[in-house]
N, C-alpha and C positions, 0 to 999 in steps of 0.2 A: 550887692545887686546882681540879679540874676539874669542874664541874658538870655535868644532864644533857645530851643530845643534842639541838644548839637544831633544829628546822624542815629545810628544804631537802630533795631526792630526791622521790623518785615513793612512792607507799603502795605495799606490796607484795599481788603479785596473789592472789585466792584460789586455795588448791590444785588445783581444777577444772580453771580455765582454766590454770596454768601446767603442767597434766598433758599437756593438749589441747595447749598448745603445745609443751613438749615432745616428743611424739611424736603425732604427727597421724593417722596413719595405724592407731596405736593405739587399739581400744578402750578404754574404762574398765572395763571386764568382761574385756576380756584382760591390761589391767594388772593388776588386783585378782588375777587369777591368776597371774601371773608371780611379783607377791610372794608369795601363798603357796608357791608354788612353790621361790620363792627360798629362803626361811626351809627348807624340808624338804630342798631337796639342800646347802645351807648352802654359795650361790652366791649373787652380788650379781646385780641385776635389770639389770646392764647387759650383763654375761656370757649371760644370759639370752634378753636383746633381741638380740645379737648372733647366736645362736645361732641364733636367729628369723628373723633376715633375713637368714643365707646359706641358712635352708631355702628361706624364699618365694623367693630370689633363685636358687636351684636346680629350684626347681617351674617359675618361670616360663621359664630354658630349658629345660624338657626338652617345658613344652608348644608350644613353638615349633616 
């Protein structure tokens, strides 16, 4: 029989920072809106992000 979980690993980070690292480039104000977003087109926030970054990655050529 196996008891709890002894010690050892890293603590895990608070949600903030593993957001920020996550996507750096991302707001926390444009995340908070992507998931609601997400939830109302009933699409995952990663479809979303993607979504996202061929617009910027379209805007940025055409201002070139």
């Amino acid at each position: 029989m196996k008891g709890p979980p002894q010690g050892g690993g890293r603590p895990p980070k608070p949600a903030e920072q593993r957001r920020r690292t996550m996507s750096p480039w991302l707001t926390d104000d444009e995340f908070a809106e992507l998931k609601i977003l997400a939830i109302r087109e009933k699409k995952t926030v990663v479809d979303l992000v993607s979504e996202l970054i061929r617009e910027r990655l379209r805007q940025a050529k055409t201002a070139q």
